[in-house]
N, C-alpha and C positions, 0 to 999 in steps of 0.2 A: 548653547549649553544643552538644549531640549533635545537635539539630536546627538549628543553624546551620547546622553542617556540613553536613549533608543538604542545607539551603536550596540553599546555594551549590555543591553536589556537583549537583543537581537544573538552577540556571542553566548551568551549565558545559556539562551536557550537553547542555541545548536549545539552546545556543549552537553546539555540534558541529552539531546538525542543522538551526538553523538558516542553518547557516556554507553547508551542504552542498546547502541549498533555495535560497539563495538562488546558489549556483553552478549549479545548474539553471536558475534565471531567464539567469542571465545565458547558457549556452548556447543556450537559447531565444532569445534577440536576437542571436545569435550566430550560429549554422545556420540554414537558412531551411529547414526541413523542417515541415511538420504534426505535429507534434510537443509534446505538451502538457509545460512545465517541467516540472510533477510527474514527468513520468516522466525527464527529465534527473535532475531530485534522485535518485528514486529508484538508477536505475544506477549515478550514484555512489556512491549508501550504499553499495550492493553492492561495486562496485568495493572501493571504501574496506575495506568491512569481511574481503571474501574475500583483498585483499592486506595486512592487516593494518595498513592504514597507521590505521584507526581497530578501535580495539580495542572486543568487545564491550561490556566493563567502561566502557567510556566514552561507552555511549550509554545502556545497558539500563534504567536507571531511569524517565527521561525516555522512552523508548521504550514498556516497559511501563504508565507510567502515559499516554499518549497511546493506545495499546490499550484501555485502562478505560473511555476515558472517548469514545471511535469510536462509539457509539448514541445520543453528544447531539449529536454532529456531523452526525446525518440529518434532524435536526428541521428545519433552513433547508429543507434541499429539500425535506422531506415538506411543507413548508407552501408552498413555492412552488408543487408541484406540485396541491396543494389551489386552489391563485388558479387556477391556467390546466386547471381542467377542465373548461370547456367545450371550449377545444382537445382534451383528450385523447380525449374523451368520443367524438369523431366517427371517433378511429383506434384506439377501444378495442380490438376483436378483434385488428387488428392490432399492437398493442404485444403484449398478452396470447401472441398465438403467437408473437411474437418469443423473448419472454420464455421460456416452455415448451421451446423446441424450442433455445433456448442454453445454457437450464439443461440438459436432456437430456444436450447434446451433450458439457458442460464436466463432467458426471458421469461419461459413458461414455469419456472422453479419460483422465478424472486415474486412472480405473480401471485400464484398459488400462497407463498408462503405472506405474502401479504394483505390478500384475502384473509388466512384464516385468523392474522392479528387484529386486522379493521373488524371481523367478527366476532371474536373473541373479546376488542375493548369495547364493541356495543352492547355486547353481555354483561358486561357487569357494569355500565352505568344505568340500567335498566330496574 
């Protein structure tokens, strides 16, 4: 009986986010901006969830288990990208310092910006 529940507590939620993905699609045909739906869904989660109109308890399960399971989700493109290496193969350097030099960058940014929160929350319990 316990796992029923669960089942159906499990549909429900993916039904929240997929309620929420596909109102993304539809902003997507909606704005004419470059703009990839994913990222419409995403802001509304946010939205949604920072004005409380969807509560965490209502997605977390479903949420959490889509997190678990994000490393079988790179196999399509790992294997696409395996088909088209002869394409890559010709701008390898330059993908490769692409790569490098934004992972650098997205280190030395989340760093910086976390520094100045850790300083900024010892400022005011002071």
């Amino acid at each position: 009986m316990a796992q029923e529940v669960i089942k159906v507590k499990l549909l429900y939620q993916f039904g929240i986010i997929m309620f929420v993905t596909f109102l993304g699609e539809f902003l997507h045909c909606l704005i004419p901006l470059p703009i990839p739906a994913s990222i419409y869904g995403l802001l509304l989660m946010l939205a949604g969830l920072m004005t409380k109109v969807i509560k965490l308890e209502q997605v977390k399960i479903a949420a959490d288990f889509l997190i678990e399971i994000m490393p079988l989700m790179f196999i399509p493109a790992a294997t696409g990208l395996m088909t088209s290496w002869g394409i890559i193969r010709a701008k390898l350097f330059a993908y490769l310092a692409i790569a490098v030099i934004t992972t650098v960058l997205v280190m030395v940014v989340s760093g910086r910006v976390t520094q100045f929160f850790l300083r900024r929350g010892r400022g005011k319990e002071v």
